[in-house]
BAKOL-804390 format. One record per residue (C-alpha): residue in three letters; z, x, y. Coordinates in steps of 0.05 Angstrom, whole numbers, padded with zeros to 5 digits, always signed. Example, Ala and Ser with C-alpha at 12.3 -4.5 7.8 and 13.67 -1.06 7.14 Angstrom:
2
Ala+00156+00246-00090/Ser+00143+00273-00021/
% end
This chain:
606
Unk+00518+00171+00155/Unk+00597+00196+00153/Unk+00634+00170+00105/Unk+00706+00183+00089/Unk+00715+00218+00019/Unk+00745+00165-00010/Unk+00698+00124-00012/Unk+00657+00167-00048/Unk+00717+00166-00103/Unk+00711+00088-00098/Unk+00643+00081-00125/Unk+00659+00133-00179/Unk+00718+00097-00204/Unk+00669+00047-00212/Unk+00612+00074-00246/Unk+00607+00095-00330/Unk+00557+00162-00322/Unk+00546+00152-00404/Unk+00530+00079-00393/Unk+00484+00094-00318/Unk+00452+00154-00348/Unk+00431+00104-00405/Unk+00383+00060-00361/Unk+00349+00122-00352/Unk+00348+00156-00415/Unk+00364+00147-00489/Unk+00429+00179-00503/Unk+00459+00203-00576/Unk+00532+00218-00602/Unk+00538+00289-00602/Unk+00616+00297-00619/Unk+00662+00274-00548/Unk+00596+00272-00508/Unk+00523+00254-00500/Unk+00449+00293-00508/Unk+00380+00273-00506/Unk+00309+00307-00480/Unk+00319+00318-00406/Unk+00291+00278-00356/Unk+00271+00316-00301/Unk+00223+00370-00344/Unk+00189+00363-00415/Unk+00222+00389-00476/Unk+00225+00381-00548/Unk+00298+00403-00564/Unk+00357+00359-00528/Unk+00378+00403-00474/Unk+00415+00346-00426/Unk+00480+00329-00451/Unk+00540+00282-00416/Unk+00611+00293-00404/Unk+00650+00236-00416/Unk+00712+00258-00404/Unk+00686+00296-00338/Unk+00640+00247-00322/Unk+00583+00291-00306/Unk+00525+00317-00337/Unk+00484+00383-00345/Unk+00419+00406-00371/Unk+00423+00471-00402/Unk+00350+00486-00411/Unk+00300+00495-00353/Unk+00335+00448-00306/Unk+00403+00498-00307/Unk+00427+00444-00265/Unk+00483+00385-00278/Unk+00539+00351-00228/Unk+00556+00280-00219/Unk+00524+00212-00218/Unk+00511+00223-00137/Unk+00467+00286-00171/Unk+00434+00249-00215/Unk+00420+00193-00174/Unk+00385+00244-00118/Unk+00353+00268-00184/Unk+00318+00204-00209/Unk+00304+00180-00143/Unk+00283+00232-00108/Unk+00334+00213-00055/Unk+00378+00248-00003/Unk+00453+00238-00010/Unk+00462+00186+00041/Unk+00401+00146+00012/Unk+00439+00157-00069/Unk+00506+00141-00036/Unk+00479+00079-00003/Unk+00447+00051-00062/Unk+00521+00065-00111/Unk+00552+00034-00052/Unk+00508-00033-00056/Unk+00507-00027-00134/Unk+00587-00026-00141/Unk+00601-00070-00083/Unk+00642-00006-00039/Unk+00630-00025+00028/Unk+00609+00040+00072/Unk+00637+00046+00139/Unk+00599+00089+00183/Unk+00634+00127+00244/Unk+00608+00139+00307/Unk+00531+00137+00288/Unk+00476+00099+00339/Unk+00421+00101+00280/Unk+00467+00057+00237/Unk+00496+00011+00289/Unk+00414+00003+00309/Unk+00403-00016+00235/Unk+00453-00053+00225/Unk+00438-00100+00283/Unk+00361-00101+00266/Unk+00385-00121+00194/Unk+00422-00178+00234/Unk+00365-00210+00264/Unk+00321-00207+00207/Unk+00373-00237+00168/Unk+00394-00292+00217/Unk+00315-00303+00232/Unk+00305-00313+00161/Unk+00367-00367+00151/Unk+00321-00406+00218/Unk+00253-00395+00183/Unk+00290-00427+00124/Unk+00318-00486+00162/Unk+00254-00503+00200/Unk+00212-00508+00130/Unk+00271-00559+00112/Unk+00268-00596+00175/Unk+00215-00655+00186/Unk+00174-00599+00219/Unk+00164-00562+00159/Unk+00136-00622+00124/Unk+00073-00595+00121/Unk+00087-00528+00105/Unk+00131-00554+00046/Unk+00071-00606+00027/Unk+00016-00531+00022/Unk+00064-00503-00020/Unk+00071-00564-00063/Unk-00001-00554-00075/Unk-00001-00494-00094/Unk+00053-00491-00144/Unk+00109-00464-00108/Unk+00173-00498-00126/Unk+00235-00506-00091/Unk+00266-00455-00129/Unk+00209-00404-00119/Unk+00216-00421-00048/Unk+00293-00410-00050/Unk+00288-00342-00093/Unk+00241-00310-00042/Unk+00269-00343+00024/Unk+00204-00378+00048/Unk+00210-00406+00116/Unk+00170-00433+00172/Unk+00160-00403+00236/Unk+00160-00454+00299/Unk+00098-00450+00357/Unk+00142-00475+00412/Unk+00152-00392+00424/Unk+00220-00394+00451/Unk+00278-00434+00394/Unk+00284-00365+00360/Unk+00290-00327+00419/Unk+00341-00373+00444/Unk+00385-00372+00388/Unk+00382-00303+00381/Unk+00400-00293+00449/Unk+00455-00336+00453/Unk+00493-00295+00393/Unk+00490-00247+00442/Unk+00426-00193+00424/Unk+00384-00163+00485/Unk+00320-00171+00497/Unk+00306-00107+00474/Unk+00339-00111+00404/Unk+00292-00174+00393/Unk+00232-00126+00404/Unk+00261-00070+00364/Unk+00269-00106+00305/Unk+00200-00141+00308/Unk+00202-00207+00324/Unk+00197-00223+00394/Unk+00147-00174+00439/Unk+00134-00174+00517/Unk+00070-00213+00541/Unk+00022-00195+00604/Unk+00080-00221+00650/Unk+00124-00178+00623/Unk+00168-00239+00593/Unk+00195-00245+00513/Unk+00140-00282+00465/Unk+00144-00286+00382/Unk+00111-00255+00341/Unk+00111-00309+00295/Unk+00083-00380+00301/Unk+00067-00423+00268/Unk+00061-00386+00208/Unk+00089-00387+00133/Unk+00142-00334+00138/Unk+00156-00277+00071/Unk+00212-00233+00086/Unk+00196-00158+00066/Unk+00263-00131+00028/Unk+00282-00063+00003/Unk+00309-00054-00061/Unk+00384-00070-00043/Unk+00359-00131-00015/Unk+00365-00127+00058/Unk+00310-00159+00103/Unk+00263-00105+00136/Unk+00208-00143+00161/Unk+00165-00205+00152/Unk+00098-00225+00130/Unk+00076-00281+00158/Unk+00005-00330+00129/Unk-00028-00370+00184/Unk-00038-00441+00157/Unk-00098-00456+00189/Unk-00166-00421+00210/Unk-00130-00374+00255/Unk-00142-00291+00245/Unk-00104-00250+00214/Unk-00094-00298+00150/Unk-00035-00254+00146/Unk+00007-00220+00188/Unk+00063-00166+00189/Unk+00121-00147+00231/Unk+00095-00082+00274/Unk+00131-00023+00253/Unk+00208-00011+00275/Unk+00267+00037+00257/Unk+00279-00003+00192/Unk+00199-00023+00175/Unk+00145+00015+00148/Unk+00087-00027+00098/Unk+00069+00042+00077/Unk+00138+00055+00048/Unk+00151-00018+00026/Unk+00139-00047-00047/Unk+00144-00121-00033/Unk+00184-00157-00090/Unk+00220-00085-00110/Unk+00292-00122-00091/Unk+00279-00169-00158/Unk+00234-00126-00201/Unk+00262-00051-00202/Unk+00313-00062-00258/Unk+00268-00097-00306/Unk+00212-00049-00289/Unk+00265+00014-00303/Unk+00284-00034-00375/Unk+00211-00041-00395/Unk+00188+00022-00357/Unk+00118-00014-00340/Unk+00115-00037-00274/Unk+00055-00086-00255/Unk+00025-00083-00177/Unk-00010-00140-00145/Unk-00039-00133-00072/Unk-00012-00197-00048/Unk+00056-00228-00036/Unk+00035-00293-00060/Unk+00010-00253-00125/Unk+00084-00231-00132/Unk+00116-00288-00119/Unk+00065-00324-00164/Unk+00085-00272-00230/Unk+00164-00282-00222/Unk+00151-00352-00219/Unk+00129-00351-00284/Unk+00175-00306-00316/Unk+00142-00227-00302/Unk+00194-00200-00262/Unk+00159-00135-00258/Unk+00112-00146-00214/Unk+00109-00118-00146/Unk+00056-00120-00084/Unk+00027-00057-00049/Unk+00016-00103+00006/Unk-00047-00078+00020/Unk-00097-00050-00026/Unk-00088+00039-00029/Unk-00032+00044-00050/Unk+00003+00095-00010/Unk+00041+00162-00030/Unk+00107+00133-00010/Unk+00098+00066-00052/Unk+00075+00110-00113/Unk+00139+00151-00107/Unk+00182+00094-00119/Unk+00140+00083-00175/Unk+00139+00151-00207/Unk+00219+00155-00211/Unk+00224+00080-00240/Unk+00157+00076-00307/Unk+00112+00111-00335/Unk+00065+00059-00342/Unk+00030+00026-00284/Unk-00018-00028-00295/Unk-00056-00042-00227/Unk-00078-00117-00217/Unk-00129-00126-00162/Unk-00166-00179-00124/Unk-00232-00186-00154/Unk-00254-00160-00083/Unk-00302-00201-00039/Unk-00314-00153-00004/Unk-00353-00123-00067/Unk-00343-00068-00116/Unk-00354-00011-00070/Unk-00289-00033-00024/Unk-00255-00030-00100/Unk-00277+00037-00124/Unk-00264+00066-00044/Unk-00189+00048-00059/Unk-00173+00058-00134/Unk-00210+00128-00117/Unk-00149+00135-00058/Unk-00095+00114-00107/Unk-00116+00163-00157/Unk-00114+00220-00113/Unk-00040+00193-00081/Unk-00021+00193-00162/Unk-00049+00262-00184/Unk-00023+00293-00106/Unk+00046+00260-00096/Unk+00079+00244-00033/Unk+00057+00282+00032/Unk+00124+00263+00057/Unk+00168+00334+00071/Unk+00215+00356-00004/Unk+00276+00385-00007/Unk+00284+00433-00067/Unk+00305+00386-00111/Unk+00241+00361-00109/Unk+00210+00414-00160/Unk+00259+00389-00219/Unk+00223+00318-00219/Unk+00171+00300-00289/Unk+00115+00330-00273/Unk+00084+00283-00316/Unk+00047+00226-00279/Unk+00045+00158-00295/Unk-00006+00126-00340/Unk-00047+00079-00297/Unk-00096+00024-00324/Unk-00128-00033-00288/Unk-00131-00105-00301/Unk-00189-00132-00274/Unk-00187-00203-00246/Unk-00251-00254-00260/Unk-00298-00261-00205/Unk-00262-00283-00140/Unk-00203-00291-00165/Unk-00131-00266-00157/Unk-00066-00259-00204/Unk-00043-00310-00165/Unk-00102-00356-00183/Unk-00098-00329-00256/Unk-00025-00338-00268/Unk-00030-00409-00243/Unk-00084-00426-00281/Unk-00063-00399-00351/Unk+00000-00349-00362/Unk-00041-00338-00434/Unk-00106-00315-00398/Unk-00055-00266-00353/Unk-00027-00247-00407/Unk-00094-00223-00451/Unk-00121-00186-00377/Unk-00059-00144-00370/Unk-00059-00133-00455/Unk-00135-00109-00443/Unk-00123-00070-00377/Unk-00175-00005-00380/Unk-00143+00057-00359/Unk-00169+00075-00299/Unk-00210+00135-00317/Unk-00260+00085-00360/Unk-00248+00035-00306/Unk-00281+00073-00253/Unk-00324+00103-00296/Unk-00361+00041-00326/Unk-00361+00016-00260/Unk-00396+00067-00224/Unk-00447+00062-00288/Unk-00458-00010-00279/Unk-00470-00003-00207/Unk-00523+00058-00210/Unk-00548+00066-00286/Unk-00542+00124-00325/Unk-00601+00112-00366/Unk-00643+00170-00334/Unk-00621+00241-00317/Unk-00613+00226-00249/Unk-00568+00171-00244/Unk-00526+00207-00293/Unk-00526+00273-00251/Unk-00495+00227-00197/Unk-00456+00193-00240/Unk-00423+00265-00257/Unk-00421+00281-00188/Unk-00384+00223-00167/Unk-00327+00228-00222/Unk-00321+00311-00219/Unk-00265+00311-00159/Unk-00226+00262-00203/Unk-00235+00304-00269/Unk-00223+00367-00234/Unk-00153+00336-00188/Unk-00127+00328-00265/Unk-00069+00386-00270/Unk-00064+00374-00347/Unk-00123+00409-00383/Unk-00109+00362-00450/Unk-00119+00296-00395/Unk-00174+00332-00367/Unk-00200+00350-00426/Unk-00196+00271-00448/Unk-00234+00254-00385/Unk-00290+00299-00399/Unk-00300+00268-00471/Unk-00297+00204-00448/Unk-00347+00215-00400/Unk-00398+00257-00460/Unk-00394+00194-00502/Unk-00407+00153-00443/Unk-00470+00187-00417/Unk-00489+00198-00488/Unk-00503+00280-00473/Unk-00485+00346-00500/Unk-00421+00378-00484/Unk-00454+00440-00467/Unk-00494+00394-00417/Unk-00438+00356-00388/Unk-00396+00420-00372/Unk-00449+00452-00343/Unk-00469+00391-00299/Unk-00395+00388-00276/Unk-00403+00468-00259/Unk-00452+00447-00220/Unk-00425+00392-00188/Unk-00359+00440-00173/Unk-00402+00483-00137/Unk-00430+00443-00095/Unk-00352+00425-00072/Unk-00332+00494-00060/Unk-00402+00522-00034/Unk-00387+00469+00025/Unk-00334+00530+00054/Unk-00275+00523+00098/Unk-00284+00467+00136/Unk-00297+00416+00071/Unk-00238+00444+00035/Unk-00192+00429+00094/Unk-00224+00363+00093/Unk-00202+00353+00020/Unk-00137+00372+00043/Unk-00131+00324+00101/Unk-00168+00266+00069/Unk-00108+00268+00006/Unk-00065+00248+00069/Unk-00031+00195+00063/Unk-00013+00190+00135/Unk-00084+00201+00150/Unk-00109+00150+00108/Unk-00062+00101+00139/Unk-00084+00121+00205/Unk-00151+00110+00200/Unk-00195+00052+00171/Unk-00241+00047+00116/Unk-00294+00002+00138/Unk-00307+00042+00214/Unk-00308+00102+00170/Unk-00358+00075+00113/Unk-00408+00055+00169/Unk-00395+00118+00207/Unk-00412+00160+00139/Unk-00475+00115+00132/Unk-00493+00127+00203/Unk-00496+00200+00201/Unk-00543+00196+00142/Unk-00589+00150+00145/Unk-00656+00158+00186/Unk-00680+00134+00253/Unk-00604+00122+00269/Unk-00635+00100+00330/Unk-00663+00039+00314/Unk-00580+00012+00291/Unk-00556+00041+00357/Unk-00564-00011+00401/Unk-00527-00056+00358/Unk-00463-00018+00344/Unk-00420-00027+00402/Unk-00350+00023+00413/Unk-00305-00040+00422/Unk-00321-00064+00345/Unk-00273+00010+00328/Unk-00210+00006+00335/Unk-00201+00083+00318/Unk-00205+00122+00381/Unk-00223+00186+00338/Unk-00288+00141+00308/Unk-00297+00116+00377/Unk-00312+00193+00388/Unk-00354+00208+00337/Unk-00390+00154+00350/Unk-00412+00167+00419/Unk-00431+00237+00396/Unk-00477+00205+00339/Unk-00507+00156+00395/Unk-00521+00224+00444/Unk-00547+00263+00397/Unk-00497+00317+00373/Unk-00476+00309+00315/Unk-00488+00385+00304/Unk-00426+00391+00344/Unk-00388+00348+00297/Unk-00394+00404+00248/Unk-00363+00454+00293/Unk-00295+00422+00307/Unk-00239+00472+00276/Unk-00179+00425+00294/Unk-00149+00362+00320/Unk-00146+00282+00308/Unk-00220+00281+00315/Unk-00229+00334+00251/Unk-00185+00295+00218/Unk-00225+00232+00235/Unk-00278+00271+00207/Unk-00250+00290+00148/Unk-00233+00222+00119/Unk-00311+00194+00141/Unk-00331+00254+00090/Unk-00283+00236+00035/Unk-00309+00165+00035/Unk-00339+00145-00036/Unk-00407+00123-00014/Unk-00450+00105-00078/Unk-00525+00142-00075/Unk-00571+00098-00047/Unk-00641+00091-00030/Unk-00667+00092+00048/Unk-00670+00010+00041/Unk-00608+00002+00007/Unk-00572+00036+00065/Unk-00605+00008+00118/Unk-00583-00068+00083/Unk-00508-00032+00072/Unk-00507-00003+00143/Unk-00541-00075+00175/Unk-00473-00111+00132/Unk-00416-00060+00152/Unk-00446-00065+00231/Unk-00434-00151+00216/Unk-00367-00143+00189/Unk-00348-00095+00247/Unk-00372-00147+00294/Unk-00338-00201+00261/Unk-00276-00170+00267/Unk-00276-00153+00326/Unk-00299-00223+00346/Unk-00249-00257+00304/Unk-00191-00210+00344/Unk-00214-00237+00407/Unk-00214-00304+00386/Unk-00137-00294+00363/Unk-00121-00268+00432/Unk-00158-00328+00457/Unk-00109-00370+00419/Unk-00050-00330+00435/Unk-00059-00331+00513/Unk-00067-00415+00504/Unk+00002-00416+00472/Unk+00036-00381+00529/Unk+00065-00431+00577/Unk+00047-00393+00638/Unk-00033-00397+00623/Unk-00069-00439+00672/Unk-00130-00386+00684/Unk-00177-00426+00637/Unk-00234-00437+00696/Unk-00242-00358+00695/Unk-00238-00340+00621/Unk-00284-00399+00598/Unk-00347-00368+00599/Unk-00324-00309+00561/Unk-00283-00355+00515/Unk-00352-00394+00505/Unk-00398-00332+00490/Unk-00337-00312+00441/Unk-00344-00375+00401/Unk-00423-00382+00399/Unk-00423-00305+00369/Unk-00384-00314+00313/Unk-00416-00388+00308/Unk-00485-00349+00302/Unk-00459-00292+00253/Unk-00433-00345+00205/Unk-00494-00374+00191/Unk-00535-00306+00203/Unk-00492-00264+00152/Unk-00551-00211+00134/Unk-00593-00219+00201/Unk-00641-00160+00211/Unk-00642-00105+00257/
% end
């Protein structure tokens, strides 16, 4: 973005660098100006001193590095200038005026229809049609000032009072799509996204609307939906609640994530305004960027998963590597002068079936005592694995070491490392001498793999990757290729339950018979397809056990795939052009039996 130079002289007229440096660092008197232990590399002597009078600041030990608060800014958030400039601007009120720039003028009119979308999702949950919507939310404990705070609304099903409004103020047709919340239908004609639905809006940290997440109130699949990606909306880089939490995260430097916005919104109701949602369940290396810059500690409150313990291990594993790797994103050189320290990250585990949101509504005192008692991670994953496969015989405990060696060994700090390794001694009750060896061995085992498995470390740390692909195709493709008579499941795993085309791949090859080939692909979407089926977490199991776990994943991949149809089902009976019901019957009939059937036959036999 262009700016004119003064404005740039605006928002430092406005801005105390002793008094913003502050939030960010403990300062101390040293004659006219200010020192303490820089913040961008670890020391033991103050080296970082502030310049009143100047009003700039310099570190004079391994930084050698110092200008203004638009530096420091960049600095502490790992931003560009235009991303530090914007966020002074919105902090000291200076209105930017951009010149001659489409990006901005397409922003700035996709902020527009968020915003004035939000302001109609508002008035509908008002209106007599939002009656019920109000009366859910009523029941669950959400008050009217909750629902003011975050901007709840209500989406209409009529599929066309948005649009309308939205193209009377005078946006195209094409804006509507761009920013997310209209797309085109079969007929090529403008249908919403969202009906019918319990709207969130997504905002970034200076509070402007980016997106929307949207609950179904009924049966209907997805429970929850999201605006598509556009030019100002990416879940991956999006920290949902981050607009309310960052400065009381940055006071207490502890920042608490939920998965859920209704987990978020649930917290600040109640007072813990550092609280944010990963909106999801990995958290991703964007998201733990933000994080990095703003605490040090980071407690992670899950779902107590129903999907079981695996699916929980499978993604704390993935945010632990995001963590200990950092962003995949592409640094500028400033980049190298961040804390190389990472955060400390503990887990708060939720009772059985339950949520923060459940929790917190329940009893702020029980919230309280989980998030006191939150394990760090390590121990968390480590008891878990135990209690899942025993360690009371040498092998279980081999595999046990196996399983936790590539998060010992990602560990750049030998003393954490070194922490890690006794914990684990104690834990398996065993020599030192034994345990080191065992993780020699386990080690070996990694690198005697060669080329292709150390490219698929590389591309399975990804973050891009991992968002690209999905966990439960891969965990049943990993399954697949080990388990025996693979024939006997074939018949039963159909291409259209993937939504991957890369796993659609693979597994054709499996079901022909080449998986030797598989092994022999040196590059492409398909490698990297392979690569993140090989990094999957899959606990050791006995020829039964996987055949059960294999028989479940094939169900859930059915059922998904089942339920999708079904929402396209719905979708096309909204639209006021369908009338082709006579032709689509039988399928939609078939549809409905199947997923009738694989309710009440949840672990049916192959």
């Amino acid at each position: 973005m262009v700016v004119d130079l003064t404005q740039i002289s605006d928002i430092k007229d406005k801005i105390d660098l002793v008094e913003y440096v502050s939030k960010h660092v403990t300062l101390q008197k040293s004659g006219q100006n200010f020192k303490a232990n820089c913040p961008f590399h670890q020391e033991k002597t103050p080296s970082f001193y502030v310049f009143p009078d100047k009003q700039t600041w310099r570190c004079f030990g391994a930084c050698a590095d110092g200008g203004d608060v638009f530096n420091f800014v960049m600095k502490v958030q790992n931003f560009e200038f235009s991303a530090a400039l914007q966020q002074l601007a919105d902090e000291t009120g200076v209105v930017l005026r951009a010149r001659d720039k489409e990006q901005e003028e397409t922003s700035s009119t996709l902020k527009s229809i968020n915003q004035i979308a939000s302001e109609f999702f508002t008035e509908n949950l008002l209106s007599p049609q939002g009656k019920g919507v109000m009366e859910y939310l009523s029941n669950r404990n959400i008050d009217p000032d909750t629902i003011e705070s975050f901007g709840l609304g209500f989406s209409l099903s009529d599929n066309k009072t948005l649009t309308n409004r939205l193209l009377d103020i005078g946006h195209k047709d094409e804006d509507l799509i761009s920013a997310g919340v209209c797309r085109r239908n079969d007929m090529g004609q403008l249908s919403e996204v969202f009906r019918g639905r319990l709207m969130i809006p997504i905002r970034i940290r200076n509070g402007d609307i980016a997106g929307f997440g949207a609950r179904t109130l009924d049966n209907r699949q997805p429970k929850y939906l999201n605006s598509p990606q556009t030019p100002i909306f990416d879940k991956s880089r999006i920290l949902y609640g981050i607009d309310k939490a960052y400065r009381t995260i940055q006071k207490d430097n502890t920042v608490v994530v939920v998965e859920g916005y209704m987990d978020a919104i649930r917290a600040h109701k109640h007072g813990y305004s550092n609280v944010v949602a990963s909106m999801g369940t990995a958290l991703t290396s964007y998201q733990v960027d933000q994080i990095k810059v703003m605490a040090e500690n980071v407690i992670m409150a899950l779902d107590s998963d129903a999907a079981g313990q695996q699916a929980t291990i499978r993604n704390l594993d993935s945010s632990w590597k995001v963590f200990q790797n950092g962003a995949v994103a592409k640094r500028n050189s400033r980049d190298i002068l961040r804390s190389s320290k990472n955060p400390v990250i503990k887990i708060a585990s939720m009772p059985n079936g339950e949520d923060p949101d459940d929790v917190i509504n329940r009893s702020t005192e029980e919230w309280d005592k989980i998030v006191e008692h939150a394990k760090p991670m390590f121990s968390f994953l480590m008891e878990s694995l135990g209690d899942m496969h025993g360690k009371d015989d040498a092998r279980s405990k081999t595999q046990l070491v196996e399983s936790l060696a590539p998060i010992i060994f990602s560990v750049s700090d030998p003393i954490e490392q070194e922490e890690y390794v006794e914990s684990l001694r104690e834990y398996l009750e065993v020599k030192e001498t034994t345990l080191l060896a065992a993780l020699r061995n386990a080690r070996e085992k990694q690198t005697s793999r060669g080329p292709r498995y150390q490219r698929e470390v590389e591309i399975a740390d990804n973050a891009d990757n991992y968002i690209s692909n999905d966990p439960l195709e891969a965990f049943c493709l990993k399954i697949l290729l080990n388990v025996p008579n693979k024939e006997s499941y074939m018949e039963h795993i159909k291409e259209e339950y993937f939504n991957v085309p890369e796993n659609k791949t693979i597994l054709s090859m499996i079901s022909q018979n080449r998986e030797t080939e598989l092994a022999k692909i040196e590059s492409g979407e398909v490698l990297n397809a392979i690569s993140y089926i090989n990094a999957q977490n899959v606990p050791p199991m006995n020829i039964p056990d996987q055949g059960q776990a294999l028989r479940q994943t094939i169900n859930r991949l059915e059922d998904r795939y089942l339920k999708n149809i079904k929402s396209e089902e719905e979708l096309m009976f909204s639209q006021e052009a369908f009338t082709d019901f006579d032709s689509q019957s039988e399928s939609i009939l078939k549809t409905n039996e199947r997923i009738k059937y694989n309710q009440t036959n949840k672990l049916r036999d192959i």
